[in-house]
N, CA, C and O atoms as a DFTB+ gen file, in Angstrom:
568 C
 N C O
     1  1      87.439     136.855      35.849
     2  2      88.103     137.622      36.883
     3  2      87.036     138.326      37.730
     4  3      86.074     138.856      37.174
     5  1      87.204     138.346      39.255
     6  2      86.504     139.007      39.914
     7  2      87.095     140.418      40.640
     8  3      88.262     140.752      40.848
     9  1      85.791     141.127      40.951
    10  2      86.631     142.347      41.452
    11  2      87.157     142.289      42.885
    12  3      86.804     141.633      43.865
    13  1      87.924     143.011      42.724
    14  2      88.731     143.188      44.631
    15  2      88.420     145.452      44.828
    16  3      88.959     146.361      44.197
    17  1      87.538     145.494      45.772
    18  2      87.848     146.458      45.748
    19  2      88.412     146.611      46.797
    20  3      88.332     145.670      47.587
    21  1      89.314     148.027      47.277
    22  2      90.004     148.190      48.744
    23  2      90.022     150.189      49.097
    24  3      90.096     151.269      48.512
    25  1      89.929     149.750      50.080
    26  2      89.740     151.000      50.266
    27  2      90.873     151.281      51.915
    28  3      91.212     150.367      52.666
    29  1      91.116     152.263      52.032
    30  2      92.019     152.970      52.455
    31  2      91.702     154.439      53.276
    32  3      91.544     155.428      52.561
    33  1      91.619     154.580      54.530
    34  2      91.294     155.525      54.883
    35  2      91.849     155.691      56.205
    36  3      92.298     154.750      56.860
    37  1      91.814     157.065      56.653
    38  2      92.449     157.697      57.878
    39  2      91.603     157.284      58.964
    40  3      90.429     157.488      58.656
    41  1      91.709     156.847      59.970
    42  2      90.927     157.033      61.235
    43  2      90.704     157.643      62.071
    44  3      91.605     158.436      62.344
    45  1      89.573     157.686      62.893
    46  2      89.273     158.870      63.915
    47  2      90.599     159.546      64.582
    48  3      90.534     160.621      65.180
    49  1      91.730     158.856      64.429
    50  2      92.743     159.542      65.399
    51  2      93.131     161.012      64.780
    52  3      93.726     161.841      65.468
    53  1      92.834     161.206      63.739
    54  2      93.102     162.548      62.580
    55  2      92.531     163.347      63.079
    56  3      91.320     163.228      63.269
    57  1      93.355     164.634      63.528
    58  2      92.146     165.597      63.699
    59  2      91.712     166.166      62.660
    60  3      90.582     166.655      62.694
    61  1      92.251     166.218      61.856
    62  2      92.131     167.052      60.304
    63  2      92.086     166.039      58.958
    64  3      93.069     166.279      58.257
    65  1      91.428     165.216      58.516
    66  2      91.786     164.249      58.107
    67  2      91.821     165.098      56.535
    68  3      92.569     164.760      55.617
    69  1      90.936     166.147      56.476
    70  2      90.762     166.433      54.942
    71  2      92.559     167.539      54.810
    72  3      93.046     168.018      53.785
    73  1      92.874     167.580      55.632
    74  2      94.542     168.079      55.792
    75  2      95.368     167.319      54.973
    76  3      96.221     167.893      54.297
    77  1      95.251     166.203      54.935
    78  2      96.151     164.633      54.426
    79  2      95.364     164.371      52.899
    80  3      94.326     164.974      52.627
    81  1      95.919     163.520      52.075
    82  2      96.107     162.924      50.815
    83  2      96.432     161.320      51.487
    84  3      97.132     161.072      52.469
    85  1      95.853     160.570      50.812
    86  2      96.109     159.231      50.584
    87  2      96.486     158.682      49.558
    88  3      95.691     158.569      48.625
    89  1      97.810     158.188      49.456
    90  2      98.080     157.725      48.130
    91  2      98.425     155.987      47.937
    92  3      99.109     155.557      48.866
    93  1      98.148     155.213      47.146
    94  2      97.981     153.917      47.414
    95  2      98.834     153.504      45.932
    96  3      98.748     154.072      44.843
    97  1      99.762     152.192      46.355
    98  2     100.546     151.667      44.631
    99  2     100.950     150.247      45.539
   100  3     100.630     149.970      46.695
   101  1     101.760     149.483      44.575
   102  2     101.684     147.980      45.248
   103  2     103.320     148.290      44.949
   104  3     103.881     149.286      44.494
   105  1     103.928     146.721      45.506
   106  2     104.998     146.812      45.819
   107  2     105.555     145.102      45.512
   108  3     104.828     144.109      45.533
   109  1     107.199     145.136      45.205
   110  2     107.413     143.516      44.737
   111  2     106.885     143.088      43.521
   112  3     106.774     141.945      43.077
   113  1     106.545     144.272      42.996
   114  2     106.600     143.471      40.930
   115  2     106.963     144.482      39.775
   116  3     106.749     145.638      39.410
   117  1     107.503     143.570      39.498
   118  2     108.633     144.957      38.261
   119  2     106.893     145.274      37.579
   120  3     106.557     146.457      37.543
   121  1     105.920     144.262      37.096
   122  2     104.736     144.779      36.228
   123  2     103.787     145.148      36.883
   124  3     103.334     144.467      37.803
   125  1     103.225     146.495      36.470
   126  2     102.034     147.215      37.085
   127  2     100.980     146.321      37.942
   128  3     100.610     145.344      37.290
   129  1     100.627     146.374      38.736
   130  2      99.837     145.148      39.603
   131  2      98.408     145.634      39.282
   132  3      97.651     144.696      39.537
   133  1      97.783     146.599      38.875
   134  2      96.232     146.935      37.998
   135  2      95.211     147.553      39.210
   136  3      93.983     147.478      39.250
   137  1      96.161     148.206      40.208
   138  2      95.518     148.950      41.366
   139  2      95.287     150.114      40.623
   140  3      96.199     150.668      40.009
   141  1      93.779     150.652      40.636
   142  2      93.670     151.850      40.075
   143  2      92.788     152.236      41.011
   144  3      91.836     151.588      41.446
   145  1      93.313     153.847      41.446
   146  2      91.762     154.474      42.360
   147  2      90.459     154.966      41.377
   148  3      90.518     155.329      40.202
   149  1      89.502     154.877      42.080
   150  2      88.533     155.482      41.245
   151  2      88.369     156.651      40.521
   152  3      88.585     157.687      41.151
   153  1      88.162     156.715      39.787
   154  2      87.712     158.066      38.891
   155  2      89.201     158.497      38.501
   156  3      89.419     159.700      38.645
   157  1      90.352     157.652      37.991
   158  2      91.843     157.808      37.966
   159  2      91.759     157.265      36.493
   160  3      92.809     157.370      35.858
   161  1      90.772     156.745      35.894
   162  2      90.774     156.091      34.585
   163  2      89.449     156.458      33.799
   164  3      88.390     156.537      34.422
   165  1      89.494     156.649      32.634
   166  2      88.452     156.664      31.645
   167  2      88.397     156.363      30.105
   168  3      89.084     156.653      29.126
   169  1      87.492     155.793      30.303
   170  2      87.520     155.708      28.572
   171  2      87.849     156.460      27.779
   172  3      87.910     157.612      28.207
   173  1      88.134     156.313      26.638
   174  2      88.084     157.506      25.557
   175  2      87.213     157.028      24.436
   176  3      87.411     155.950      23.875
   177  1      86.040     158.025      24.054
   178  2      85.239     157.622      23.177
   179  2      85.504     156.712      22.028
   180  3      86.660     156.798      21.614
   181  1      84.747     155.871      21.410
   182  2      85.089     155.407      20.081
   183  2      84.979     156.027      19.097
   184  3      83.998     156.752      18.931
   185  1      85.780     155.932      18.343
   186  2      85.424     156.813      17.194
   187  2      84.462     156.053      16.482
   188  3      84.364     154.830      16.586
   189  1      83.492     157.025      15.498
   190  2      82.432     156.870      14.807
   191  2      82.785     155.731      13.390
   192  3      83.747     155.820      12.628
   193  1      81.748     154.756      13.360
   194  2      82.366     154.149      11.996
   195  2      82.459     154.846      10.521
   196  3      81.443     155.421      10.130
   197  1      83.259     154.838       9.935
   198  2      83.295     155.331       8.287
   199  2      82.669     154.182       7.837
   200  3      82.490     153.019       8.198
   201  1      82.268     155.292       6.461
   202  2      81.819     154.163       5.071
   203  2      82.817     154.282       4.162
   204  3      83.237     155.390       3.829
   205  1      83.394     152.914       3.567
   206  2      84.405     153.549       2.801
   207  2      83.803     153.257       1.367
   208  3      83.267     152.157       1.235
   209  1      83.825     154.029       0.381
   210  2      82.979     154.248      -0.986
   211  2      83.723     152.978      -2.111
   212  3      84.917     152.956      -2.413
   213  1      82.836     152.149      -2.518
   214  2      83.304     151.353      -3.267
   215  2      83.396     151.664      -4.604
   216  3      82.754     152.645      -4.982
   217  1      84.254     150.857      -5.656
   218  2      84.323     151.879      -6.849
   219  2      83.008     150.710      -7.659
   220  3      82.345     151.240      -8.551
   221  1      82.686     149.182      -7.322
   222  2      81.793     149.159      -8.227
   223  2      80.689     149.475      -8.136
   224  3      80.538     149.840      -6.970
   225  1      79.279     149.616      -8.962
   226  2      78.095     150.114      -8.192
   227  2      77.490     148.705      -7.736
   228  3      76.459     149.001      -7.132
   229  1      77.611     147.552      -7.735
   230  2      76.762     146.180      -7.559
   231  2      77.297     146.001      -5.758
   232  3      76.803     145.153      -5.014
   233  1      77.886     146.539      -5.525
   234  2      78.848     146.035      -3.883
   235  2      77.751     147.203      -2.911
   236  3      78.071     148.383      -3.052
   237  1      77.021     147.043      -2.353
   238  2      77.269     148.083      -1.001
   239  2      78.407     148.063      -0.428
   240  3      79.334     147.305      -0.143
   241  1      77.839     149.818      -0.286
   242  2      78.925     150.317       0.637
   243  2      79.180     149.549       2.612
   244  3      78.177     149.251       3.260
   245  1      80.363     149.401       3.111
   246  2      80.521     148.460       3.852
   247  2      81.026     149.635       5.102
   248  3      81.412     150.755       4.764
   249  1      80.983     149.344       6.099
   250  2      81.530     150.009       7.241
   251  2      82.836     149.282       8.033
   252  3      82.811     148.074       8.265
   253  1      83.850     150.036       8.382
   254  2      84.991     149.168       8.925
   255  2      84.389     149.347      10.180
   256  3      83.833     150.430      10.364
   257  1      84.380     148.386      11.223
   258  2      85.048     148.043      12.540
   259  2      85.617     149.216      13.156
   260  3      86.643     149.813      12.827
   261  1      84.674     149.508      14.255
   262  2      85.698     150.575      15.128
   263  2      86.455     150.021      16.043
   264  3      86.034     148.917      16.390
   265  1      87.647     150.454      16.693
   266  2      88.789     150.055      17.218
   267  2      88.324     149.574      19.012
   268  3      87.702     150.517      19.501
   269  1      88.435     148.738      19.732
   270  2      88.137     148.591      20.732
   271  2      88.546     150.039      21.797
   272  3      89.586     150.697      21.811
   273  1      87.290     150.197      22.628
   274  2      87.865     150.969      23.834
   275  2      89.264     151.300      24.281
   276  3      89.639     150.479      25.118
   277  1      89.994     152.050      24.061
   278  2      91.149     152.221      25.098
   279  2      90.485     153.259      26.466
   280  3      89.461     153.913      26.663
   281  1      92.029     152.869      27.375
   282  2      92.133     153.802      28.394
   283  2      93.039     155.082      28.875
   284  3      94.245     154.957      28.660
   285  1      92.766     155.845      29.267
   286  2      93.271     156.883      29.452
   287  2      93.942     156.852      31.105
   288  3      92.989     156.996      31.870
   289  1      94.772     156.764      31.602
   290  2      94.955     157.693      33.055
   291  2      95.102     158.473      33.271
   292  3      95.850     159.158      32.574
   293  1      94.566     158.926      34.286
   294  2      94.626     160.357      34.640
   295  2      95.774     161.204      36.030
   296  3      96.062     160.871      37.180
   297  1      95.974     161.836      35.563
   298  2      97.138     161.982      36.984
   299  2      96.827     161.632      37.775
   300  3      95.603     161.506      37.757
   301  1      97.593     161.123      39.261
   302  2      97.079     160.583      40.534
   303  2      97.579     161.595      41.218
   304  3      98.750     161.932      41.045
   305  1      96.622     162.343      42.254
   306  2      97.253     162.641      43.286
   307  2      96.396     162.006      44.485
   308  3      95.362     161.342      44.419
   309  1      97.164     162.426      45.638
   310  2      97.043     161.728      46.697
   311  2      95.020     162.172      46.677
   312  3      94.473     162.991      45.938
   313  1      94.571     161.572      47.405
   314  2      92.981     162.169      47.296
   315  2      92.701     161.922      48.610
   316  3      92.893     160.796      49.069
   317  1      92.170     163.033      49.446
   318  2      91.565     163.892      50.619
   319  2      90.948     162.555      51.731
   320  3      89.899     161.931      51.568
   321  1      91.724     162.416      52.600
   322  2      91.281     161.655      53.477
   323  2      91.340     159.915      53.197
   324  3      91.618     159.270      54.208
   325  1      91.202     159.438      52.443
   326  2      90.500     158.431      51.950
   327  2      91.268     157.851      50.266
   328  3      91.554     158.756      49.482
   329  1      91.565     156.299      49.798
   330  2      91.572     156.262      48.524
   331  2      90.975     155.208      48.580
   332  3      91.157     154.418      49.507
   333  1      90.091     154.977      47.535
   334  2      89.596     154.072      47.238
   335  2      89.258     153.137      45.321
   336  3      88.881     153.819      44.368
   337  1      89.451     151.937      45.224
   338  2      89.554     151.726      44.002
   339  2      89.510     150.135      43.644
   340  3      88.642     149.403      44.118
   341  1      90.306     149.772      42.955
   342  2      90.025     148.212      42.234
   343  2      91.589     147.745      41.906
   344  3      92.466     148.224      41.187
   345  1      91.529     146.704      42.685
   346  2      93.007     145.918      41.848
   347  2      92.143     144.709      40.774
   348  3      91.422     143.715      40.863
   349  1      92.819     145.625      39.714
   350  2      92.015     145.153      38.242
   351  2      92.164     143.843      38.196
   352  3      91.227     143.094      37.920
   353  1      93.916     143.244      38.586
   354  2      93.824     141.650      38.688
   355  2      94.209     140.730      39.802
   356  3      95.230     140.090      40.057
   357  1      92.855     140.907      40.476
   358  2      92.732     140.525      41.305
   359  2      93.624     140.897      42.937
   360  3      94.487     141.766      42.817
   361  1      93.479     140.396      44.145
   362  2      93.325     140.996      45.162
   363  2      94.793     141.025      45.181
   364  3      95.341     139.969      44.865
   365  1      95.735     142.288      45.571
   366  2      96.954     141.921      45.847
   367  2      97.473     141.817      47.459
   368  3      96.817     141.984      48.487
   369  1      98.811     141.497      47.294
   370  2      98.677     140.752      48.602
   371  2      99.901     141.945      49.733
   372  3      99.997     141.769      50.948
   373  1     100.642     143.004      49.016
   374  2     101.693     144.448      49.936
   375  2     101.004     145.526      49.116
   376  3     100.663     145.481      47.934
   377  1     100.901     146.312      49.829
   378  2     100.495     147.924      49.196
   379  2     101.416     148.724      49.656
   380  3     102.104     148.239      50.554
   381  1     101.599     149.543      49.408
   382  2     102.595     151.220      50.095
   383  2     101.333     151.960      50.124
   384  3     100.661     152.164      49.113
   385  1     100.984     152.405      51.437
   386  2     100.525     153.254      51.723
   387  2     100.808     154.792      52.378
   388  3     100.955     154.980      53.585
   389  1     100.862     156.004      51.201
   390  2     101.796     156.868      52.261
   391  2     100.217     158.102      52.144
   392  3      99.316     158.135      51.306
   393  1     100.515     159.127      53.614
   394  2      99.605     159.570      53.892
   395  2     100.633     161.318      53.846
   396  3     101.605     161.683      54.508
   397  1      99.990     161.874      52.972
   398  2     100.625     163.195      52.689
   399  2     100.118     164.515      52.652
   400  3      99.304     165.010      51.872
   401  1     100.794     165.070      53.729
   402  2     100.020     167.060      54.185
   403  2     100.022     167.607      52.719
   404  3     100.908     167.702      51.870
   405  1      98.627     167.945      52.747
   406  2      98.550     168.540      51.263
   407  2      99.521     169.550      51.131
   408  3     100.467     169.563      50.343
   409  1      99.209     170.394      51.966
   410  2      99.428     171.890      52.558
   411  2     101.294     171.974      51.727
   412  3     101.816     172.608      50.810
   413  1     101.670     171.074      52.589
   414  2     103.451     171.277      52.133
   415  2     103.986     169.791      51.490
   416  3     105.099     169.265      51.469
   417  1     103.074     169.504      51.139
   418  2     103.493     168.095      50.229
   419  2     104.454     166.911      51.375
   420  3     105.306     166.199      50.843
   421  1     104.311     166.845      52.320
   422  2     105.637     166.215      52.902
   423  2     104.532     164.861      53.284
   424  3     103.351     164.902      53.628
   425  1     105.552     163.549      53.041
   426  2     104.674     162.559      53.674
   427  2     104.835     162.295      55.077
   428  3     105.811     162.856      55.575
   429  1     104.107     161.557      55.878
   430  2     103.501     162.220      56.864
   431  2     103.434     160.602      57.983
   432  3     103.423     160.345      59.187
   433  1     103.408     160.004      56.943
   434  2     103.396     157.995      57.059
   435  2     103.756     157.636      55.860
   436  3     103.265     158.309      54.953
   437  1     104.270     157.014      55.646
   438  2     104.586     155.668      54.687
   439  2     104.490     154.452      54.968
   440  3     105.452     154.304      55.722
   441  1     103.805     153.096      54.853
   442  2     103.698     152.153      55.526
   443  2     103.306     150.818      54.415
   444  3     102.322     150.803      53.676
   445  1     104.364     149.722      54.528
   446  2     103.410     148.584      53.480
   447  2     102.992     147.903      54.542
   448  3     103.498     147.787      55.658
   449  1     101.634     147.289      53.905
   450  2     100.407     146.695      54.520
   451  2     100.041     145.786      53.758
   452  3     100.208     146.008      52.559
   453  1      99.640     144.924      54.019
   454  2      98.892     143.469      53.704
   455  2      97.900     143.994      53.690
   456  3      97.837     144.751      54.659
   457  1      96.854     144.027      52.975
   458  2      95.053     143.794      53.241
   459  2      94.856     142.721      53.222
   460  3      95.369     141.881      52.483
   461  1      93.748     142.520      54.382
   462  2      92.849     141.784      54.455
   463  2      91.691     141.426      53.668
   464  3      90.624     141.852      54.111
   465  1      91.639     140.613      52.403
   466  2      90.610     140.350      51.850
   467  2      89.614     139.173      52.733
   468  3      89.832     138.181      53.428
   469  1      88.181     140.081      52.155
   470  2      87.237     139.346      52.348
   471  2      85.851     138.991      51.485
   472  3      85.636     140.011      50.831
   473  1      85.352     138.517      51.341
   474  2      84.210     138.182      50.171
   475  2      83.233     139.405      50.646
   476  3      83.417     139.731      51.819
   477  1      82.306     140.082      50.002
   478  2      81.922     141.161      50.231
   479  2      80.648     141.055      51.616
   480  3      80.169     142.112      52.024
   481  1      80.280     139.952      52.127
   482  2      79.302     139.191      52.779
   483  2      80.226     139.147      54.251
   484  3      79.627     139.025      55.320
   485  1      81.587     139.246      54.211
   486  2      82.154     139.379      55.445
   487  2      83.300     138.232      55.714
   488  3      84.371     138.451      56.280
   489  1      83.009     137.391      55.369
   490  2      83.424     135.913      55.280
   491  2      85.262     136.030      54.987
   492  3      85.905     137.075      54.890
   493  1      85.783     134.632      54.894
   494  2      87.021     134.815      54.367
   495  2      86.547     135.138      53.046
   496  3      85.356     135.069      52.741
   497  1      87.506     135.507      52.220
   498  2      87.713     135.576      50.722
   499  2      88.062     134.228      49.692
   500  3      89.262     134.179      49.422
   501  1      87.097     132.945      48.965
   502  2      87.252     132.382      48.270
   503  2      88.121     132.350      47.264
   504  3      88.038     133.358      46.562
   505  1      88.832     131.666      46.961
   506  2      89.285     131.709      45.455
   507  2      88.753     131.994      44.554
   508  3      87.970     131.048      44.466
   509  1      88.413     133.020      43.214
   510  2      87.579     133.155      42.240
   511  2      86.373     133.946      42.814
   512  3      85.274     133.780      42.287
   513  1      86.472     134.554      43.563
   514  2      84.905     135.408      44.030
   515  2      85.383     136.676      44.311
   516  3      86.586     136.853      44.500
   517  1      84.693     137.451      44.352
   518  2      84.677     139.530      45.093
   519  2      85.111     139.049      45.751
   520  3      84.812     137.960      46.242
   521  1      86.415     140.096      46.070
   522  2      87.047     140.900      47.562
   523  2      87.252     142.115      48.016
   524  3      87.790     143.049      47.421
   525  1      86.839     142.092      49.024
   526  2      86.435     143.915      49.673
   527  2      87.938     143.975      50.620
   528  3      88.428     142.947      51.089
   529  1      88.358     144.903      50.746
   530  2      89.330     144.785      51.923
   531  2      89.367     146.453      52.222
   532  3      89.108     147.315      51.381
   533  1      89.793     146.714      53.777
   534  2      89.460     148.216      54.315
   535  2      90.763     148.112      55.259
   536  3      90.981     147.214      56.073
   537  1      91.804     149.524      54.900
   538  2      92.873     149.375      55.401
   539  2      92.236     150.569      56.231
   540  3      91.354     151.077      55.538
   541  1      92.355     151.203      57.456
   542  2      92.670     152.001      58.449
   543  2      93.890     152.071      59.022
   544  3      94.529     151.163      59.555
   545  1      94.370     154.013      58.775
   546  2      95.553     154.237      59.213
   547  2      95.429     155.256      60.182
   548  3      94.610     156.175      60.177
   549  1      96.389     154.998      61.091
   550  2      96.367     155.842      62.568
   551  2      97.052     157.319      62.220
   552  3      97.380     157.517      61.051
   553  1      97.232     158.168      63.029
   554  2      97.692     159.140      63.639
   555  2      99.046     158.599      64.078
   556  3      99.050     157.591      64.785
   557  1     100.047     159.096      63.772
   558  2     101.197     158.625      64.202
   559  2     101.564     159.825      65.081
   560  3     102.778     160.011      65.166
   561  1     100.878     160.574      65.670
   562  2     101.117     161.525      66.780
   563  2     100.291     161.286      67.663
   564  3     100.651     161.513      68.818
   565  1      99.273     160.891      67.488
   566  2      98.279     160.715      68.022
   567  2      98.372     159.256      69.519
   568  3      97.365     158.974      70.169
């Protein structure tokens, strides 16, 4: 699997752009589509291996297997101007993009969008390779 990253941001038409929240989720699948913004996920340490004590004395003592990595999420809120992140499987093809006044929580735009993927070099986007894609959203007063 390759990465798709996308990013999402307000354009010059904002006068205030750090005023607004960007919030980004996909749309058209009952199962999570693996869009995560950055710094929205983290590991949680592994736990340390035990020794577990054998009763004969001829055996060393053996260590179990620690449990693979899990993940944690972390609340999402909308994040300041800008979101940016990874659709874990691969590039998706509708987003909901809504753009929300911190100040009084009210959204401000709501809009689904297609991104444009492209291979990170500029090009179209291959089958099986990185995709970058950059949504810009207007001022709807503006």
């Amino acid at each position: 699997m390759h990465s798709a990253r996308l990013e999402v941001r307000l354009d010059d038409s904002w006068s205030d752009p750090d005023a607004y929240g960007v919030a980004v989720s996909c749309v058209g699948t009952a199962e999570p589509c693996g869009l995560v913004r950055d710094g929205t996920v983290r590991l949680v340490p592994e736990p340390e291996a035990t020794t577990v004590p054998t009763v004969l004395q001829d055996e060393p003592e053996t260590a179990e297997p620690s449990p693979e990595p899990t993940t944690v999420d972390v609340p999402e809120e909308p994040s300041a101007g800008d979101w940016t992140g990874s659709a874990l499987d691969g590039p998706v093809r509708t987003v909901v993009v809504r753009v929300v006044e911190v100040a009084s929580g009210d959204v401000v735009v709501e809009r689904e969008i297609d991104p444009e993927w492209e291979s990170p070099d500029g090009e179209a986007s291959e089958c099986g390779g990185p995709s970058v894609a950059t949504v810009e959203i207007a001022d709807p007063l503006a």
